[in-house]
Steps between C-alpha positions, in 0.01 A plus 500: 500500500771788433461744761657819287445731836775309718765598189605868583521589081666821561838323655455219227486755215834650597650140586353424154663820345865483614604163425678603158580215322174274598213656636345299780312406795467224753121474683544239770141343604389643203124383518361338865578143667247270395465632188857460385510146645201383297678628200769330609306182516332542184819525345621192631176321436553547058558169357860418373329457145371847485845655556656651166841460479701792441837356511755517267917572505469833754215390725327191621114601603111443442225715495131521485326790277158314497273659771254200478758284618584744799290479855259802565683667715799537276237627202383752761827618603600515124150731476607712781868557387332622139244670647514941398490538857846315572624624121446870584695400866759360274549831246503707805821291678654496165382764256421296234138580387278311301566156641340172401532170550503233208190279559645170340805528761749424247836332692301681791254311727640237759865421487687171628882396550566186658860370626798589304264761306628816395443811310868636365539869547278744184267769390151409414311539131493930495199407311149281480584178223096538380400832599840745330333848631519348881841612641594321796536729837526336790501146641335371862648194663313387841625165625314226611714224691411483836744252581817687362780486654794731403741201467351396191627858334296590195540917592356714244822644409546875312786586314624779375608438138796730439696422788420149540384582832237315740302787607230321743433132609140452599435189660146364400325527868175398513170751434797731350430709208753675258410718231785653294474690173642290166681642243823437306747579804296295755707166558340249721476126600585268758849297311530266740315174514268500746561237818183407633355190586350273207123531643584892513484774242619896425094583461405818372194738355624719235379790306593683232383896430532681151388810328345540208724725198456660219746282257521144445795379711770262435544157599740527793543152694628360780851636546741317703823572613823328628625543869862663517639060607293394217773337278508516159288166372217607733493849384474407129235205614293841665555669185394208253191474697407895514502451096265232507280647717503815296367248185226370780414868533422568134318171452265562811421880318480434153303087594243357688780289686495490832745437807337140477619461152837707526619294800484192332787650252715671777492174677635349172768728516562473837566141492740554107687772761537264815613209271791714372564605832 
């Protein structure tokens, strides 16, 4: 369970507040002991076959949007976290009112990166591929490897996108939680390939919180960007991708595909871009 109390939310709306070009938060044991470790377990517990593969030319990762498929304490936890108690905690750290929480938890839900997974450095969709009145506000990461060791790497890195700056390297601790507001300026991603073990795993709970507008908003993907010692094939390979993506985007609006179906063509792509490679 999330015990809200043992946050003071006065200090974290001011931490919150004056980061400039991110705004963020680290919670370390974000919800208690035994709860986080039978997350944890749970996690670990999903069948290979029910992982959806994510991966394509600026990331390597699976996920799991399908609450059947989760254990019960995960569901719960994914209750609590959209629960108006914990959303009005939320709008009060970070002044955005009106939260909610998409119920499908689309790219949301459990998230998985194995050895030599990565996520390159990017903004998220600014807003929801079905629902275009949901504008995206603020993401929450809380990690769930109990056996992580910070020689495997995988930091959630921030970057600040007009200097080319690393602003903040979070290592992925155990029971920690980060929630950091999304928008067009807020770079993040762990670039590195991650160096753990090959019964190991980067294991995470994500969630994703919007508002609701007043116009129909545009189809804004996954933007990626290249690192300052990015050379000049991988930056165009990062760019290529960001396009297709951006034609993923419009299909999964204006379709009934879904990631199912759209991975199945990035993969296709993936493998044309490798063999040229």
């Amino acid at each position: 369970m999330i015990k809200l109390k043992n946050f003071d939310l006065s200090k974290l709306k001011k931490q919150f507040e004056e980061n400039n070009v991110i705004k963020y938060i680290i919670l370390d044991h974000f919800i208690t002991g035994n709860y986080a470790r039978s997350i944890a377990a749970e996690h670990e517990a999903v069948p290979q076959e029910y992982w959806l593969d994510y991966s394509h030319k600026n990331q390597i990762k699976t996920g799991i949007t399908n609450k059947s498929l989760m254990g019960k304490n995960s569901r719960l936890l994914i209750e609590e976290l959209s629960s108006s108690i914990f959303l009005e905690w939320l709008s009060e750290l970070t002044a955005f009112k009106d939260l909610i929480v998409d119920p499908e938890l689309d790219r949301a839900g459990l998230h998985k990166i194995k050895t030599n997974g990565y996520l390159n450095i990017h903004t998220d969709e600014q807003s929801h591929t079905k629902h275009k009145y949901w504008k995206r506000r603020l993401n929450l990461l809380l990690y769930l490897s109990p056996d992580y060791e910070k020689s495997w790497g995988g930091n959630l890195e921030l970057w600040d996108h007009k200097s080319r700056r690393l602003i903040e390297s979070i290592s992925p601790e155990f029971n920690r939680c980060v929630i950091f507001a999304t928008d067009n300026k807020s770079y993040h991603g762990h670039p590195s390939p991650l160096n753990c073990p090959e019964n190991s795993a980067r294991r995470s709970l994500a969630l994703y919180y919007y508002q609701k507008t007043n116009k129909a908003l545009p189809v804004t993907p996954t933007n990626y960007m290249s690192l300052p010692n990015d050379d000049i094939k991988k930056r165009f390979s990062i760019r290529l991708n960001v396009f297709f993506l951006y034609c993923f985007a419009l299909l999964k609006r204006y379709t009934k595909l879904d990631d199912e179906y759209i991975k199945r063509i990035s993969s296709y792509f993936t493998r044309r871009l490798e063999k040229k490679d």
